[in-house]
MDAnalysis code that builds the backbone (N, CA, C; Angstrom):
import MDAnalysis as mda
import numpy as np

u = mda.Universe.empty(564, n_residues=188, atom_resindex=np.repeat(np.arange(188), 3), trajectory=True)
u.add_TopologyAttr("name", ["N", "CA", "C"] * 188)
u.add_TopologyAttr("resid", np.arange(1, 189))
u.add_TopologyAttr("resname", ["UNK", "UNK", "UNK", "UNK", "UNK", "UNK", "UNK", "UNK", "UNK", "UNK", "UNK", "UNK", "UNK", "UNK", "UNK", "UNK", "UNK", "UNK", "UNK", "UNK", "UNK", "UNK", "UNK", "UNK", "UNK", "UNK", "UNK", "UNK", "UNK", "UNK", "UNK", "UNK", "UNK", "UNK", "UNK", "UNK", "UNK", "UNK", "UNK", "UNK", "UNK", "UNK", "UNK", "UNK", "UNK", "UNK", "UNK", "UNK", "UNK", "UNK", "UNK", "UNK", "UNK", "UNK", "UNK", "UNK", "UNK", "UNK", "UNK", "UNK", "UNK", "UNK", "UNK", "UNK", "UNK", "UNK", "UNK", "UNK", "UNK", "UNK", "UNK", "UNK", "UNK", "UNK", "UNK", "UNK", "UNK", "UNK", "UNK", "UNK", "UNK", "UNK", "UNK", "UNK", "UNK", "UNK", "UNK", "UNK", "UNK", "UNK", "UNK", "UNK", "UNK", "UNK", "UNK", "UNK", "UNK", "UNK", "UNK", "UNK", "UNK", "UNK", "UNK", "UNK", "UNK", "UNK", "UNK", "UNK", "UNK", "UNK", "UNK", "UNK", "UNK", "UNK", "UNK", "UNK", "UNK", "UNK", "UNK", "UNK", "UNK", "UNK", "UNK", "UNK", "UNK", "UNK", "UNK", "UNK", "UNK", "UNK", "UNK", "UNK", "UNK", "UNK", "UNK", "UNK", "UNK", "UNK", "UNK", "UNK", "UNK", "UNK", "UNK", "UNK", "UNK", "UNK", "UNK", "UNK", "UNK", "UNK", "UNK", "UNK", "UNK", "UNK", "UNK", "UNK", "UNK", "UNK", "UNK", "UNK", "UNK", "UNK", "UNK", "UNK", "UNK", "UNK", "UNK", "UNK", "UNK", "UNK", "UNK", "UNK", "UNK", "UNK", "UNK", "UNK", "UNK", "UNK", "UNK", "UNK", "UNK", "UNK", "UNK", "UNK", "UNK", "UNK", "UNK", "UNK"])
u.atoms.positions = np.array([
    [19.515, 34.167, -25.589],
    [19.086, 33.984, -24.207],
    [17.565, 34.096, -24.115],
    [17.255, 35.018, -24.515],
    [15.136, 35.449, -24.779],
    [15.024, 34.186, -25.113],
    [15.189, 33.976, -26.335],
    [14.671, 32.760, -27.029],
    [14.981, 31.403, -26.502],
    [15.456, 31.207, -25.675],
    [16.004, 29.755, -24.677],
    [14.615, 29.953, -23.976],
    [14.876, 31.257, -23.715],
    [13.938, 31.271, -21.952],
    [12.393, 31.110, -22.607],
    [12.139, 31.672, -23.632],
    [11.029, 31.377, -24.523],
    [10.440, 30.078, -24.866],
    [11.446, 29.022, -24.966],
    [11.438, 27.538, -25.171],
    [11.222, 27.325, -24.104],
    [11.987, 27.586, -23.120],
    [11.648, 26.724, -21.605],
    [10.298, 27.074, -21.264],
    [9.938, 28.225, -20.927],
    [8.270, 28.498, -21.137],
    [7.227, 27.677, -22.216],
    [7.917, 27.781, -23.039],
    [6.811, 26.595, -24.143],
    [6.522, 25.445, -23.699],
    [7.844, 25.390, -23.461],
    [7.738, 23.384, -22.597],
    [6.855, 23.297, -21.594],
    [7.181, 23.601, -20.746],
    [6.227, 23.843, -19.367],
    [4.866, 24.386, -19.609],
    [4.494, 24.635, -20.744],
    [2.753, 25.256, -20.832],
    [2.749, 23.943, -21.556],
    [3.157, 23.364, -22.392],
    [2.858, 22.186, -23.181],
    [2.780, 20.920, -22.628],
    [3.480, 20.654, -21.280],
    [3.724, 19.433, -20.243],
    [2.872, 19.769, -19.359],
    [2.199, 21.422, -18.677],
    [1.019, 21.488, -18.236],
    [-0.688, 21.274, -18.836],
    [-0.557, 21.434, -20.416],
    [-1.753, 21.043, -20.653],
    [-1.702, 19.385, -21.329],
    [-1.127, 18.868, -21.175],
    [-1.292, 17.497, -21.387],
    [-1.045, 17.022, -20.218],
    [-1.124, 17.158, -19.082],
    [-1.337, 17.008, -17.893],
    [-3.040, 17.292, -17.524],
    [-3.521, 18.640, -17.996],
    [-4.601, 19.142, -18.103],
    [-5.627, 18.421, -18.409],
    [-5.100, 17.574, -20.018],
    [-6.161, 17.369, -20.698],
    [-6.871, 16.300, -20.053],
    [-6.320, 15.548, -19.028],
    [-6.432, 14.007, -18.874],
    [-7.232, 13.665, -17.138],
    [-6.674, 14.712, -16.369],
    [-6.812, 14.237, -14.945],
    [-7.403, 15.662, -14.664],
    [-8.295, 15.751, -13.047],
    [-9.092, 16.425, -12.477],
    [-8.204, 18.043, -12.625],
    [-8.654, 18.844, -12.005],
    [-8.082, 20.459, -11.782],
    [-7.018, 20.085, -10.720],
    [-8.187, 19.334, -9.712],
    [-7.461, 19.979, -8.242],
    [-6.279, 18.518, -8.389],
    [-6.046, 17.664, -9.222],
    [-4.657, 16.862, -9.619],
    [-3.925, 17.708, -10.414],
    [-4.600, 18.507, -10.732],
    [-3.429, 19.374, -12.380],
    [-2.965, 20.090, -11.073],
    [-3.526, 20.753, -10.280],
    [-2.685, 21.752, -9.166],
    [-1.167, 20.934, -8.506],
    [-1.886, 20.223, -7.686],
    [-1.226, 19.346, -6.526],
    [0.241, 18.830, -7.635],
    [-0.282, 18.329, -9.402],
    [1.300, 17.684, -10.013],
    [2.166, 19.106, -9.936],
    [1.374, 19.802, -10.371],
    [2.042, 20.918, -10.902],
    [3.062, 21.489, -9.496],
    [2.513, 21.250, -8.528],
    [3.507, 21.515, -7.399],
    [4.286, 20.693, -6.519],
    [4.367, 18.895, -7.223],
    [5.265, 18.457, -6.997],
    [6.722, 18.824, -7.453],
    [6.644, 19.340, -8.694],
    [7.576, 20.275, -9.057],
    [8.573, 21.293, -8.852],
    [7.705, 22.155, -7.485],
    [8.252, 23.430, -7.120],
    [9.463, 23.324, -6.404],
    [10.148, 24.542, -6.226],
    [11.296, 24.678, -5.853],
    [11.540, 24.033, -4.198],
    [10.349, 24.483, -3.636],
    [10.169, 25.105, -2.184],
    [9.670, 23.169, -1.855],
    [10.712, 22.533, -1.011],
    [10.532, 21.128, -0.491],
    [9.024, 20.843, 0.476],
    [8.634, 21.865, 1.056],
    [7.460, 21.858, 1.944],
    [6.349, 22.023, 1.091],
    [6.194, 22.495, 0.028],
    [4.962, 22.826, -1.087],
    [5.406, 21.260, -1.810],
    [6.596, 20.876, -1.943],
    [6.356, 19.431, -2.634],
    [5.606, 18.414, -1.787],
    [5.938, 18.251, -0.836],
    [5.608, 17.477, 0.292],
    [4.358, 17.469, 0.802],
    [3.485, 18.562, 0.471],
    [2.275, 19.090, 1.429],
    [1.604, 18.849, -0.282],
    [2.173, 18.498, -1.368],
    [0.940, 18.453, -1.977],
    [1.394, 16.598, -2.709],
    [2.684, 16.168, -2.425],
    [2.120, 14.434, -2.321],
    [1.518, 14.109, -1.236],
    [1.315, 14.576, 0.311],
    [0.290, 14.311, 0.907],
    [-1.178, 15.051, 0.410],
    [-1.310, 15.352, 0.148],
    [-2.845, 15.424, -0.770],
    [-3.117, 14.955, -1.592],
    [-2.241, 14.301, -2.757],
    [-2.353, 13.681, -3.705],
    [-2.905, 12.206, -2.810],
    [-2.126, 12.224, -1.946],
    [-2.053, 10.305, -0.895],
    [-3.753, 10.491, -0.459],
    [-4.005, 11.381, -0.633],
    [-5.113, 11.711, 0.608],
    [-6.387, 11.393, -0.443],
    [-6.280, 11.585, -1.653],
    [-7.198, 11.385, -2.599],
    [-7.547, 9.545, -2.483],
    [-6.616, 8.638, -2.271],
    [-7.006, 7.292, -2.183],
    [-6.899, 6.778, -3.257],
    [-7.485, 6.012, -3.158],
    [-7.874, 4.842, -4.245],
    [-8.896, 5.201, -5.247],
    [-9.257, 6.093, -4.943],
    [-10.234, 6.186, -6.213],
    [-9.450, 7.998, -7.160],
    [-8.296, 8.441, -6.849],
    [-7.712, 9.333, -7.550],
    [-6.334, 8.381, -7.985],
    [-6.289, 6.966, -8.111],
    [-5.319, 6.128, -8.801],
    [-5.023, 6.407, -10.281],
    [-6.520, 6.456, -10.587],
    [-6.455, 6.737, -12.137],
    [-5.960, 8.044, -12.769],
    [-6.437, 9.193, -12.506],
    [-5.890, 10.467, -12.604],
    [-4.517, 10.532, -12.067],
    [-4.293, 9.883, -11.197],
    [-2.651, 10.064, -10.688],
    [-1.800, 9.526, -12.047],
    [-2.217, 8.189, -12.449],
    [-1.677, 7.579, -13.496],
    [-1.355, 8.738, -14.600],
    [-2.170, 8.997, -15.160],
    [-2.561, 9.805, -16.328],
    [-1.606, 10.779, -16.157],
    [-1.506, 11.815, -15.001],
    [-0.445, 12.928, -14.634],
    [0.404, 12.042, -15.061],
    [0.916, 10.884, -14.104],
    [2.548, 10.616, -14.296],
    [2.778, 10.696, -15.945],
    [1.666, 9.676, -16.491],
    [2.525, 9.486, -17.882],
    [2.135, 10.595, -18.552],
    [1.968, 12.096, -18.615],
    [1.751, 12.773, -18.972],
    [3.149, 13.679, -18.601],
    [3.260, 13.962, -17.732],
    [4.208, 14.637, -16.386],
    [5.543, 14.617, -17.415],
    [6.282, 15.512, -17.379],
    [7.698, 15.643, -17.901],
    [8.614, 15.742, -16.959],
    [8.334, 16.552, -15.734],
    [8.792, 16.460, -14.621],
    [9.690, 15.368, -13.695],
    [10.785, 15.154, -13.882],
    [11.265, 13.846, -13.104],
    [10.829, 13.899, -11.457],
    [10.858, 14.450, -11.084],
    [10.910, 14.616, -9.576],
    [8.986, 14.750, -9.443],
    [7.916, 15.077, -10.441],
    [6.848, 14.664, -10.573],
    [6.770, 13.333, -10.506],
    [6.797, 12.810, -11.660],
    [6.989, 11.348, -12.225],
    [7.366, 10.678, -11.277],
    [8.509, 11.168, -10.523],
    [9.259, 9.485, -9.275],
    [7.767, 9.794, -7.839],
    [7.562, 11.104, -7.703],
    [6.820, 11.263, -6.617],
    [5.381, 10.441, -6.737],
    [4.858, 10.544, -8.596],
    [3.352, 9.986, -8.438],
    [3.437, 8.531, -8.209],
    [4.730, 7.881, -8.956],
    [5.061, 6.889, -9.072],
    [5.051, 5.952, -7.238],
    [5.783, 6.975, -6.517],
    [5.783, 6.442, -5.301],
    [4.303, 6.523, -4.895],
    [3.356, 7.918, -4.837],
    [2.122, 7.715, -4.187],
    [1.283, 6.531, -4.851],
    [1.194, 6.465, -6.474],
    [0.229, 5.222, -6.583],
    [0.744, 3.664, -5.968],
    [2.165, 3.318, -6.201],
    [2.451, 2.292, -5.583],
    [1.734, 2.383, -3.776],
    [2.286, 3.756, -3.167],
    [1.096, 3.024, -1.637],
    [-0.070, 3.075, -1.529],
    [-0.971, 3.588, -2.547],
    [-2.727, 3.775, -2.711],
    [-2.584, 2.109, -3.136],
    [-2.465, 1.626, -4.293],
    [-2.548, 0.374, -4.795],
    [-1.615, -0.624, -3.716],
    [-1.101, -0.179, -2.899],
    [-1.292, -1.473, -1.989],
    [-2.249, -1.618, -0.551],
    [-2.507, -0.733, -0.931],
    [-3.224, 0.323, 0.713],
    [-4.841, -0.609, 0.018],
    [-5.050, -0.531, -1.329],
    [-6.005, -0.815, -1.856],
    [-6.238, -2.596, -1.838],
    [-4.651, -3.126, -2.134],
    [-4.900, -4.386, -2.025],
    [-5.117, -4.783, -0.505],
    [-4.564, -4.044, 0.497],
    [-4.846, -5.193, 1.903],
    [-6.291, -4.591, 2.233],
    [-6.456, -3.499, 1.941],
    [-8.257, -3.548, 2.016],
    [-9.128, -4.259, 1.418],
    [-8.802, -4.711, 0.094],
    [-9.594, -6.203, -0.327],
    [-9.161, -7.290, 0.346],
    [-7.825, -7.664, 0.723],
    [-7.535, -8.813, 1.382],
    [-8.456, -8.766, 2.623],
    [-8.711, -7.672, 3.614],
    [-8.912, -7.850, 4.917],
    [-10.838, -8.138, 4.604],
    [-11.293, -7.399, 3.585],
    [-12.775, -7.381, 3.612],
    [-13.024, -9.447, 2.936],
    [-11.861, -9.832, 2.375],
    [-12.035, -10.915, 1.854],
    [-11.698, -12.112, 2.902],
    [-11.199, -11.201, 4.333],
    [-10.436, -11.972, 5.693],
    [-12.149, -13.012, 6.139],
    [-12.063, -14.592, 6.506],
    [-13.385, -14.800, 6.920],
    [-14.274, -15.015, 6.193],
    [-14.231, -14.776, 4.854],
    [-14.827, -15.340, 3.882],
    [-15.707, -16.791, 4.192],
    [-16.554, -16.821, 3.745],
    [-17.103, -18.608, 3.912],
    [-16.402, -19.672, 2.909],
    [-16.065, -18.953, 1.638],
    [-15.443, -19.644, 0.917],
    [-13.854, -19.492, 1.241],
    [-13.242, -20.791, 1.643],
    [-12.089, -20.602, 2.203],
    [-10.759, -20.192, 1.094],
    [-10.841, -20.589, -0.226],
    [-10.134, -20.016, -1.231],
    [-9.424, -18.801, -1.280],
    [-10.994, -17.897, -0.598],
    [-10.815, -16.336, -0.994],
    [-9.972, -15.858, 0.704],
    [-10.207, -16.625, 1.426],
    [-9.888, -16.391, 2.785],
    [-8.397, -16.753, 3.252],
    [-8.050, -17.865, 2.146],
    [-6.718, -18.312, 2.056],
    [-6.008, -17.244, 1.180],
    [-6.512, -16.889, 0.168],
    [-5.862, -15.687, -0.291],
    [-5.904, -14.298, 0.153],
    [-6.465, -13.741, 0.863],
    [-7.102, -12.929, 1.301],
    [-5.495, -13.379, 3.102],
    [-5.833, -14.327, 3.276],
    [-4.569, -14.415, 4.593],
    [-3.330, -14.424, 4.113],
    [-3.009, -14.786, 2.865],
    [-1.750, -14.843, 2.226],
    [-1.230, -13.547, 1.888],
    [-2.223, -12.924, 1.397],
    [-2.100, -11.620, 0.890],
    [-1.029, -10.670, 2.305],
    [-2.420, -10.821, 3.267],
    [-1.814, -10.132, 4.861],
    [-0.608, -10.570, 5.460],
    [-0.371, -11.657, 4.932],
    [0.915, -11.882, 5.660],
    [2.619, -11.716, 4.754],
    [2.117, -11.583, 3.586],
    [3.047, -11.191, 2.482],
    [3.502, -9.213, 3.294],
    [2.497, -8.733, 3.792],
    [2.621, -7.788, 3.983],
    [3.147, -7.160, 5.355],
    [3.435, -8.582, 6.300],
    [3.672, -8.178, 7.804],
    [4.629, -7.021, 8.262],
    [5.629, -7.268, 6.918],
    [6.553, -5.807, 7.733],
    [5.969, -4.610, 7.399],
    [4.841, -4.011, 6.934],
    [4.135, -3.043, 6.483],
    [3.445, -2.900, 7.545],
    [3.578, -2.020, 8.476],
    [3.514, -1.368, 9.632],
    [1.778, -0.653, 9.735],
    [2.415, 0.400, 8.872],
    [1.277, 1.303, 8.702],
    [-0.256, 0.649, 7.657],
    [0.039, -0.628, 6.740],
    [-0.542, -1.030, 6.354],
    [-1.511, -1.849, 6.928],
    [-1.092, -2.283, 7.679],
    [-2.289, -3.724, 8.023],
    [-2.054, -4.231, 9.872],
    [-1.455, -2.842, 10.546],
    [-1.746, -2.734, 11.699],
    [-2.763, -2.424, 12.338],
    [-3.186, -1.190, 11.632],
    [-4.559, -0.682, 12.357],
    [-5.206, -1.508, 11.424],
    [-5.414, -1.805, 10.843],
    [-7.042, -2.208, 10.115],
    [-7.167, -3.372, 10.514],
    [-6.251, -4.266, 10.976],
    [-6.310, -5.593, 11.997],
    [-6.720, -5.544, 13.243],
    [-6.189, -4.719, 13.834],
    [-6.569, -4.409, 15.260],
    [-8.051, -3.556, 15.227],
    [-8.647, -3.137, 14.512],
    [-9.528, -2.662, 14.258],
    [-10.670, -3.487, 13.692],
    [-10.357, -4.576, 13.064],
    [-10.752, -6.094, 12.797],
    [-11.044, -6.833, 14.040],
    [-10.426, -6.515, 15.030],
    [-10.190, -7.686, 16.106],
    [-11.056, -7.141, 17.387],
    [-11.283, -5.971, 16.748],
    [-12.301, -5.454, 18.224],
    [-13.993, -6.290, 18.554],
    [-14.218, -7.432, 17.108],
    [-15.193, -7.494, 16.712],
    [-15.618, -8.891, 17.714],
    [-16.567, -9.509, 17.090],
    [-16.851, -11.210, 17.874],
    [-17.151, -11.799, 16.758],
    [-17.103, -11.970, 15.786],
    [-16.883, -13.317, 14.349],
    [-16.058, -13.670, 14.047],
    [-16.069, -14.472, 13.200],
    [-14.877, -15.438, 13.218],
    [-13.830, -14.285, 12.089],
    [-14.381, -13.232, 11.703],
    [-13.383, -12.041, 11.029],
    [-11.992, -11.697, 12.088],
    [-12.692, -11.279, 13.257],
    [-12.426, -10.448, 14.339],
    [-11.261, -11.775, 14.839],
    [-11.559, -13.264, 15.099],
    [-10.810, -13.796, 15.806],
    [-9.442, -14.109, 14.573],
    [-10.120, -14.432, 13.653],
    [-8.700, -14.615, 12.500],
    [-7.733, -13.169, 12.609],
    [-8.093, -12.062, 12.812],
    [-7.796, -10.869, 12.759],
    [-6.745, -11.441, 14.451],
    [-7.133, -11.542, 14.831],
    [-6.769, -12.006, 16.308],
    [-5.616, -12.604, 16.058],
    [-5.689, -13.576, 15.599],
    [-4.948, -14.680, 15.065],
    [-3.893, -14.679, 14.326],
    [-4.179, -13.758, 13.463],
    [-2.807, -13.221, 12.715],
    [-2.084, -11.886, 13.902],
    [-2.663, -11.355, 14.149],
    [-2.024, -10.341, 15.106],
    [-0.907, -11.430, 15.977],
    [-1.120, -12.246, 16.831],
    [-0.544, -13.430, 17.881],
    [0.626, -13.312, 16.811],
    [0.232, -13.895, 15.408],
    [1.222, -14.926, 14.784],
    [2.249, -13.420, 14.444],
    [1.937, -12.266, 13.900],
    [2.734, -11.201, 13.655],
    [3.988, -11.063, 14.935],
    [3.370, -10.969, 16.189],
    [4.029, -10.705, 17.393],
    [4.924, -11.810, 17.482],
    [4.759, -12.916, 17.426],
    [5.339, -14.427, 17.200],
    [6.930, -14.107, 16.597],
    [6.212, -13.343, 15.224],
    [7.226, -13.540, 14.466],
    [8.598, -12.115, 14.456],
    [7.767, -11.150, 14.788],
    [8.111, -9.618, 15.899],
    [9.863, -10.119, 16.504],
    [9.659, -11.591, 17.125],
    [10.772, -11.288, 18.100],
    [12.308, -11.753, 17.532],
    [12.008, -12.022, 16.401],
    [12.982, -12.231, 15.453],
    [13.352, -11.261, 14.679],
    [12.859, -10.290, 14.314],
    [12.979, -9.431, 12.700],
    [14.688, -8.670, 13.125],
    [14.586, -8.345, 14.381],
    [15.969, -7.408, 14.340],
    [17.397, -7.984, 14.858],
    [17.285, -9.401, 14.727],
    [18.507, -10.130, 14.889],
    [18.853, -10.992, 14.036],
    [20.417, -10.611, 14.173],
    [21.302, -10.915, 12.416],
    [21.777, -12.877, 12.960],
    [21.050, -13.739, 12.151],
    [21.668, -15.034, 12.394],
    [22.504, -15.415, 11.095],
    [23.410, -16.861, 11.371],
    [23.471, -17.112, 10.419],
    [23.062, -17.801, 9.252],
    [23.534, -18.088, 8.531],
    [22.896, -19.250, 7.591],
    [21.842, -20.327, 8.044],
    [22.634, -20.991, 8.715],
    [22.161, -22.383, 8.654],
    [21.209, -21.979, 10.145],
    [20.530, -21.492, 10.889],
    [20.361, -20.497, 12.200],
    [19.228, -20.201, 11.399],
    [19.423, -18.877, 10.282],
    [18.321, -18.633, 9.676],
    [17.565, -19.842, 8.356],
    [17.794, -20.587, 7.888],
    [17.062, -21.599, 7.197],
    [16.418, -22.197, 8.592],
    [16.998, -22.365, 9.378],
    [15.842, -23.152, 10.427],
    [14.731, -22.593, 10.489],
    [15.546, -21.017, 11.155],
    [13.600, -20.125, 11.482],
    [13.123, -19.826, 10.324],
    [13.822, -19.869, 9.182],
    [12.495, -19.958, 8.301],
    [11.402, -20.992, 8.198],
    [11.895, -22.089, 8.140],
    [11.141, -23.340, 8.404],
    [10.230, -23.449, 9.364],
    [11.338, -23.049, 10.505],
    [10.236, -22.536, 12.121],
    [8.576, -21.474, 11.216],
    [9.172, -20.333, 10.682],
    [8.248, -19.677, 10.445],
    [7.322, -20.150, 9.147],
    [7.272, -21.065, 8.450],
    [6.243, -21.533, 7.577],
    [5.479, -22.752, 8.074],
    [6.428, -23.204, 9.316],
    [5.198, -24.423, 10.261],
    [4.257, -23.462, 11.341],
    [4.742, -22.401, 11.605],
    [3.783, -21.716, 12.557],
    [2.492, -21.232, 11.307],
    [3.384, -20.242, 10.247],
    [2.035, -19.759, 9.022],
    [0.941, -21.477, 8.550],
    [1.874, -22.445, 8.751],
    [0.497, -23.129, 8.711],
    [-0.209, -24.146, 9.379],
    [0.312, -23.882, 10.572],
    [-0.854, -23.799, 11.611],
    [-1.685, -22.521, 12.557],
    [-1.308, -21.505, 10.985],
    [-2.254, -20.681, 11.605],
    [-3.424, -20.629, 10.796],
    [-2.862, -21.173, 9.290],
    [-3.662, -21.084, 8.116],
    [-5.120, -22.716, 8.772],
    [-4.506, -23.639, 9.580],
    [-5.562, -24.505, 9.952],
    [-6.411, -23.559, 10.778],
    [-6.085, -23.299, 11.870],
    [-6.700, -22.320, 13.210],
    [-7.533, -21.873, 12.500],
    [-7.308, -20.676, 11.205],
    [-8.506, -20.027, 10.539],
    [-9.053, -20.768, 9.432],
    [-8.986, -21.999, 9.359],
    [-10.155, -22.704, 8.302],
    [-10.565, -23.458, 9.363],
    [-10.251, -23.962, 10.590],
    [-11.175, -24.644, 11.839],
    [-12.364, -23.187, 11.731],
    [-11.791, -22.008, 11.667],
    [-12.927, -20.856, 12.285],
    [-13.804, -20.952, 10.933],
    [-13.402, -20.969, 10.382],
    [-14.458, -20.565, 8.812],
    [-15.361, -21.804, 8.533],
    [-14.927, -22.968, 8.902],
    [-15.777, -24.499, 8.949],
    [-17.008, -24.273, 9.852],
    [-16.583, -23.850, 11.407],
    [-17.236, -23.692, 12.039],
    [-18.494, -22.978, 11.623],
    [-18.005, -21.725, 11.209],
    [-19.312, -20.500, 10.681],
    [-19.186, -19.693, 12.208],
    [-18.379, -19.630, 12.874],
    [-18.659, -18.938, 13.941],
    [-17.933, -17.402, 13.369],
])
């Protein structure tokens, strides 16, 4: 029995310093207490881990594949997946308006791949749209087309019902995709 409990201690100092060796202190803390018993100390430290952003992606990485911990591992796994997308619609939106329409077409594709993402690319649109350039009105523009598409999401059709509005919904995405290359031609 000593000697079990002796091993289990080994493990856990050995899965904490190769955790150690790789990523910041205050990440060696926060993995180390995704771990814990107590659900509110797990929780209160993947929101701090979330809170680090985009630029603690890398150290998050490093924990996971370091991490022995399953319930570590699935948790970092979930926070870098929403930093790295949190990260992509912030390049999409700074790339929103572009002069070169390429980056602006991708950059709108991107945002709209993402419409049911609520918390993603709600505020930073509407926060886009407070502006007067042609950023602010495309920002505009997709907001309309989101709401557009809003009045559909929570009703069950059928088949042949839903192939229509899909169709419906890729002739509206591109005449919205004209609307914002009329704005980007312009230069307004």
């Amino acid at each position: 029995m000593f000697r079990c409990m002796i091993f289990f201690i080994g493990c856990f100092c050995l899965n904490a310093t190769a955790v150690e060796a790789d990523a910041k202190p205050q990440v060696i803390e926060l993995v180390k207490q995704l771990s814990n018993e107590s659900f509110d100390i797990r929780e209160r430290a993947a929101k701090q881990l979330e809170a680090l952003g985009a630029a603690g992606i890398d150290d998050l990485r490093k924990a996971s594949e370091k991490s022995e911990e399953p319930e570590a591992r699935l948790r970092l796994s979930m926070i870098i997946s929403r930093l790295s997308e949190r990260e992509a619609v912030t390049k999409a939106l700074r790339d929103l308006g572009n002069a070169d329409w390429e980056m602006t077409k991708a950059a709108l594709s991107a945002i709209l791949r993402r419409r049911r993402d609520k918390n993603g690319v709600e505020q930073p649109l509407a926060e886009m749209a407070k502006g007067t350039d042609a950023r602010a009105r495309i920002a505009v523009e997709i907001q309309n087309h989101f709401l557009a598409l809003s009045r559909f999401d929570n009703i069950k059709f059928d088949a042949s019902t839903l192939t229509a509005l899909q169709r419906h919904e890729k002739t509206m995405e591109s005449a919205l995709f004209e609307r914002c290359r009329s704005m980007i031609g312009k230069g307004q």
